[in-house]
C-alpha positions in Angstrom: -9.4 -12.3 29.3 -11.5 -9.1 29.0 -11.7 -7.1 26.1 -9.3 -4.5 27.1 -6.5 -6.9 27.6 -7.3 -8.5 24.7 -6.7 -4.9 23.1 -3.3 -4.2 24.9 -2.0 -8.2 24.0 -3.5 -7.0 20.4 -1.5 -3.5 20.3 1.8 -5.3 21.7 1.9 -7.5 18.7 0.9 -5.5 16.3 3.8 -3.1 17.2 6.1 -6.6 17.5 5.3 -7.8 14.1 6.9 -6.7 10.5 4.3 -8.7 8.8 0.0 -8.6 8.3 -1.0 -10.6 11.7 -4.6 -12.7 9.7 -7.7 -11.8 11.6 -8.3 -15.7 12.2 -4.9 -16.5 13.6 -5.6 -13.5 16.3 -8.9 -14.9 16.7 -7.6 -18.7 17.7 -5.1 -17.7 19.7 -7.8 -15.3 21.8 -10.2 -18.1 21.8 -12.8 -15.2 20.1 -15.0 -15.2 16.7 -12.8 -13.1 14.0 -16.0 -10.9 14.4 -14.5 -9.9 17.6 -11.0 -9.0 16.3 -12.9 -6.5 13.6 -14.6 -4.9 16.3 -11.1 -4.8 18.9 -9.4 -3.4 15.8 -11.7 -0.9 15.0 -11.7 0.1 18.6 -8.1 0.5 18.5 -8.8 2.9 15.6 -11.1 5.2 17.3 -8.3 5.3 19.8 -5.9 6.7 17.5 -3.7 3.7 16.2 -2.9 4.0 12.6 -3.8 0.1 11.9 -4.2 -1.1 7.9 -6.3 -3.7 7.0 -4.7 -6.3 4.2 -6.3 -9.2 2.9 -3.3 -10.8 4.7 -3.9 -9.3 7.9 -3.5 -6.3 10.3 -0.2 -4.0 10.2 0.2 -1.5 12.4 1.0 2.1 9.9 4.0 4.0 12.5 6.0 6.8 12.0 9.0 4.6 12.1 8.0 3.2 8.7 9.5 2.9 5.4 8.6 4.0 1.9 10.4 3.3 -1.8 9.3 4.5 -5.3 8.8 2.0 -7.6 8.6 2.6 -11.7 6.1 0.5 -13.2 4.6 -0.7 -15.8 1.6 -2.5 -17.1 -2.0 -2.5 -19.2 -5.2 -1.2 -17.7 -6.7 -4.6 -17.7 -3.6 -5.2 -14.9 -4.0 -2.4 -12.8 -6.2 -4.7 -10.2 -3.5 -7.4 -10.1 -0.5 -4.7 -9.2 -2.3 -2.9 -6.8 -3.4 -5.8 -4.9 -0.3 -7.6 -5.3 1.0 -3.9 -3.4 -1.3 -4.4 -0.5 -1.4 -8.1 -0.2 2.3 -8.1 0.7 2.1 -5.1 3.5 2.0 -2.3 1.3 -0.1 1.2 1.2 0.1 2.9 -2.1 0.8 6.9 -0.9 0.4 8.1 -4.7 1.0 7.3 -8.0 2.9 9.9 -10.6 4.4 10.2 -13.9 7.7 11.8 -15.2 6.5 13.8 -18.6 9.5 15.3 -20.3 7.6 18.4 -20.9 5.4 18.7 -18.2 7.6 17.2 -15.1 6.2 15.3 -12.2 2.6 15.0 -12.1 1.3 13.5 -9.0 -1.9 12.4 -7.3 -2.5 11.2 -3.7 -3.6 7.3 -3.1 -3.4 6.2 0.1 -4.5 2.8 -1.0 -4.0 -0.2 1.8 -6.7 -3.3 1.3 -8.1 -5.0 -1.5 -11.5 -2.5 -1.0 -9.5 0.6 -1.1 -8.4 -1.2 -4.7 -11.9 -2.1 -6.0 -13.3 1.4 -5.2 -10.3 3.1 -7.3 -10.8 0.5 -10.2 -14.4 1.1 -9.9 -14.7 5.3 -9.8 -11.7 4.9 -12.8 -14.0 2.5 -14.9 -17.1 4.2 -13.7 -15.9 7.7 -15.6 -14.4 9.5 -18.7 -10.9 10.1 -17.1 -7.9 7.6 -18.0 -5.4 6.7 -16.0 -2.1 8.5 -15.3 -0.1 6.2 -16.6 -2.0 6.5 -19.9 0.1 10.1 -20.0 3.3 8.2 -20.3 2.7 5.1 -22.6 2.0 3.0 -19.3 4.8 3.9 -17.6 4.3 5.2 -14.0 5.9 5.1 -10.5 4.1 4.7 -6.9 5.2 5.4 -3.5 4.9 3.0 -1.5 5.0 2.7 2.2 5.6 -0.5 4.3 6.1 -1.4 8.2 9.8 -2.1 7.4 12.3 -2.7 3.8 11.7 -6.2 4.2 8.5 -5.7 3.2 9.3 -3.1 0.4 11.5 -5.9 -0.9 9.2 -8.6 -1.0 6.7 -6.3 -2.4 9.8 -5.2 -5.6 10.7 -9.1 -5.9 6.8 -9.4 -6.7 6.5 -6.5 -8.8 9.7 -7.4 -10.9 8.3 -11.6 -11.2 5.2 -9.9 -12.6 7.3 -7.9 -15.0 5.9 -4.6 -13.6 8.8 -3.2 -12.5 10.1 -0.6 -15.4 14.0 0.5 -15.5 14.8 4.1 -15.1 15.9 6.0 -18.3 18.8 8.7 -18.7 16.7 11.2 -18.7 14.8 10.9 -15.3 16.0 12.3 -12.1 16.7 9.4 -9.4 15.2 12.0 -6.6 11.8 13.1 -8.6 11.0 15.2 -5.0 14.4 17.3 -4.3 14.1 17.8 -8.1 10.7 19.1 -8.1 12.0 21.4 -5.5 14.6 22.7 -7.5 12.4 24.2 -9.9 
């Protein structure tokens, strides 16, 4: 099979699957090195599909996808573990914000989908003077998250919640943080 159909099989079940297709399983069942796969997928990039990279595999990032807010919360020394527990299971972190009584939302963009987007946030936060957001609100913080389908977002909230990451909403929070930002 040439590389081109090898791309199109690729695409088809990339856009078939709800979870991370592994790099190695693609590359058995092509009879190609997983060096191969990397470069078929980052041709498929350059062609315009939206594909993230997990440490579990490839998911294909569609408009059709789903997104949740989680509240969490947990030390600094945990941040790696929740992230990557986030991406691991099919997840891209879109942002991370707080809820300050006084202050209101305060929100800044991620867009966090492998391990190495992870390590390179842990790395510029460890590597500077600035604290993390969630410092603001004695830990407590909330992410949106995105997923190829709520089956995912699921799995990814059992996780968080075995973890004990998962934070309950208080009285005094909206349960729509964005159509109550635009009301102000």
């Amino acid at each position: 099979m040439n590389g081109e159909k090898r791309r199109q099989k690729i695409t088809q079940m990339l856009k078939n699957e709800n979870a991370p297709l592994p790099g190695s399983a693609l590359a058995k069942s092509f009879g190609v090195s997983r060096q191969v796969i990397v470069q078929d997928i980052a041709l498929l990039r350059a062609n315009g599909m939206d594909i993230i990279s997990t440490n579990r595999g490839y998911l294909l990032n569609n408009d059709s996808g789903v997104s949740r807010v989680f509240k969490v919360r947990h030390e600094d020394d945990e941040v790696t573990q929740e992230m990557n527990l986030i991406v691991d299971m099919g997840g891209r972190i879109e942002d991370v914000f707080v809820y300050h009584k006084v202050y209101g939302v305060i929100k800044a963009d991620m867009n966090i989908s492998s391990r190495m987007d992870v390590k390179e946030y842990v790395d510029k936060i460890s590597s500077g003077k600035s604290s993390l957001l969630k410092n603001v609100t004695s830990g407590y913080h909330y992410h949106t998250i995105c997923a190829a389908s709520e089956e995912i977002l699921d799995r990814i909230q059992t996780e968080l919640e075995k973890c004990g990451f998962l934070a309950p909403l208080q009285d005094y929070e909206p349960v729509d943080f964005w159509s109550h930002e635009e009301d102000n």
